[in-house]
C-alpha positions in Angstrom: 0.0 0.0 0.0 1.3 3.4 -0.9 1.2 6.4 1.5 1.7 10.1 1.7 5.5 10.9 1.4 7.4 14.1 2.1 10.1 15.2 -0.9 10.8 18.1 1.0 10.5 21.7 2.0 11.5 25.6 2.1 10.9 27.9 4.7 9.0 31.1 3.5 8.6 33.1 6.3 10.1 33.4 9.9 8.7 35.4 12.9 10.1 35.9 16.4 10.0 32.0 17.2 7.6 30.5 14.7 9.0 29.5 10.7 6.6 29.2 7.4 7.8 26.5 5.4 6.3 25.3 1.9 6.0 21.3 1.5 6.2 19.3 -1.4 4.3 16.1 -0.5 3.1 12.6 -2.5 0.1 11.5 -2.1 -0.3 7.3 -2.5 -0.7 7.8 -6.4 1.9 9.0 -6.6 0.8 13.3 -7.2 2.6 16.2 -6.2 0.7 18.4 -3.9 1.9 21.4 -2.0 1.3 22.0 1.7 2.1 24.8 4.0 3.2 23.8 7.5 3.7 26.2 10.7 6.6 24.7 12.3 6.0 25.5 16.2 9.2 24.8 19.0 6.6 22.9 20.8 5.4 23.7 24.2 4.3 22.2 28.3 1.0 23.0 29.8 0.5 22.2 33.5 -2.6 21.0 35.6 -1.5 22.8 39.0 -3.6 21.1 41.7 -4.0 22.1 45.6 -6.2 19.4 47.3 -9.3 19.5 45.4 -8.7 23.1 43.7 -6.7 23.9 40.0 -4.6 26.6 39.6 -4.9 28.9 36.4 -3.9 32.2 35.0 -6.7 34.9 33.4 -4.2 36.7 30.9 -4.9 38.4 27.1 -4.8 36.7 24.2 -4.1 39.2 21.3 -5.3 36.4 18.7 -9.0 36.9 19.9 -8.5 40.1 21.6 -9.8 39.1 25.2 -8.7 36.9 28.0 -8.7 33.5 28.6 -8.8 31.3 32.0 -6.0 28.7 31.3 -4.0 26.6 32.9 0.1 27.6 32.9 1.8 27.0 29.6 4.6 28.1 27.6 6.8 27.2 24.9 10.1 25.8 24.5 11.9 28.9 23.9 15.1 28.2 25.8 17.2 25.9 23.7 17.8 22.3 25.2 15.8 23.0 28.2 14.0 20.0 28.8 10.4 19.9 28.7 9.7 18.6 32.9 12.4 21.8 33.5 10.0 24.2 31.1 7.2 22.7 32.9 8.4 24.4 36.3 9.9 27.4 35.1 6.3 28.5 33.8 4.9 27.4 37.0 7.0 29.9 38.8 6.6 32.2 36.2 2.7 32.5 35.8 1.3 31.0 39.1 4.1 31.3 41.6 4.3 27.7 42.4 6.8 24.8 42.1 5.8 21.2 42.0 7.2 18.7 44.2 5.6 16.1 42.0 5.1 16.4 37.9 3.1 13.6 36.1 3.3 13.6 32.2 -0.4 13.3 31.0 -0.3 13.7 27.3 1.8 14.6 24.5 -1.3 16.5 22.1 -1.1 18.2 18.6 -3.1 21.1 18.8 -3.6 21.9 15.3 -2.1 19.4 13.2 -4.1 20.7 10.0 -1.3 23.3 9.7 1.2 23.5 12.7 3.5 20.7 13.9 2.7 22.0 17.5 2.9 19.5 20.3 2.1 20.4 23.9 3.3 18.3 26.3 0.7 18.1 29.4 1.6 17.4 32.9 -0.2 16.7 36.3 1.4 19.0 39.4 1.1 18.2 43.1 2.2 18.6 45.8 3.0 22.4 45.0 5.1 24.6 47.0 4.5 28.7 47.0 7.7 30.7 45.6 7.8 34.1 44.6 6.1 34.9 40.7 8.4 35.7 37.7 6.0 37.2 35.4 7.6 37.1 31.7 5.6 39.5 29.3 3.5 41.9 29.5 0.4 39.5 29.1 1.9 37.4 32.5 2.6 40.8 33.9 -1.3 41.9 33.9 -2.6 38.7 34.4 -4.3 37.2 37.6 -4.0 33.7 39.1 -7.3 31.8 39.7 -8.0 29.2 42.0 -11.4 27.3 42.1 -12.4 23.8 42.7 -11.5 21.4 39.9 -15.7 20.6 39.4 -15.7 24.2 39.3 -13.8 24.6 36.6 -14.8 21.0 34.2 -18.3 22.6 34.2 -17.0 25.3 32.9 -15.6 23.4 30.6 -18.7 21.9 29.7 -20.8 25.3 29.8 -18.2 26.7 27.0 -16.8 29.3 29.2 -13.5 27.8 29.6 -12.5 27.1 25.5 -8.8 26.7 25.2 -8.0 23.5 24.0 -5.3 22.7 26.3 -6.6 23.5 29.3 -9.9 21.6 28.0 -7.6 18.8 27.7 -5.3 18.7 30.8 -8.8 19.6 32.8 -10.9 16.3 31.7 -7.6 14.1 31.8 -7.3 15.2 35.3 -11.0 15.1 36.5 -11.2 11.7 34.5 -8.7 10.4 36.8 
């Protein structure tokens, strides 16, 4: 059986940390078909939980020009750090917590229609106050939210909260 095949690709376009690249794929007969992929450093989101409460930050999302509850993420944008090391550093960085335990969850492709994105989710406990390090001036107007995990799945159900990594790493967590 034949399958899809990548000849290759060119970037087209490059912004801060994200590149455009053009690829040439093969479909299974064998045609030539252009794609264009957004190739992402990946990133680690982080289900912060205190007894029966989550942790999340309210910050501005320029893409849809409002806020959005979510829980602590952030990309790989330090080269070689590991992803369990990323994981804290945004912990500290948005909530103002570091974990004494960190679970992997789930590895997810958020858009995989255009971007090669993967998130990497973990589970925290056992979480241990520490001074905040806002980065950004998005982290630096933002506002930390705790509420009761049930809380916050029905609100995930409802459609208030809508990101789809904190959709995620909320029903993998209450599903536990």
């Amino acid at each position: 059986m034949s399958s899809f095949r990548t000849l290759g690709s060119r970037t087209i376009a490059e912004e801060a940390f994200l590149r455009l690249d053009r690829a040439t794929v093969t479909t299974p007969d064998g045609s030539p078909i252009k794609r264009v992929v957004v190739v992402h450093p990946g990133a680690v989101a982080v289900v912060p939980i205190i007894g029966d409460d989550v942790i999340m930050i309210e910050q501005h999302r320029a893409t849809i020009g409002r806020p959005l509850l979510e829980i602590p993420a952030g990309k790989l944008d330090i080269p070689g750090e590991d992803r369990r090391d990323t994981a804290e550093r945004e912990l500290e960085e948005e909530i103002g917590f570091t974990p004494g335990n960190l679970e992997h969850l789930i590895d997810l492709l958020t858009t995989p229609g255009f971007s090669d994105e993967c998130i990497t989710i973990y589970l925290a406990t056992d979480l241990v106050a520490v001074p905040m390090r806002p980065m950004g001036a998005e982290e630096h107007h933002a506002r930390v939210v705790r509420m009761p995990l049930d809380e916050a799945v029905e609100q995930v159900r409802s459609g208030v909260i809508t990101d789809a990594k904190t959709v995620a790493g909320l029903l993998l967590v209450a599903g536990r």
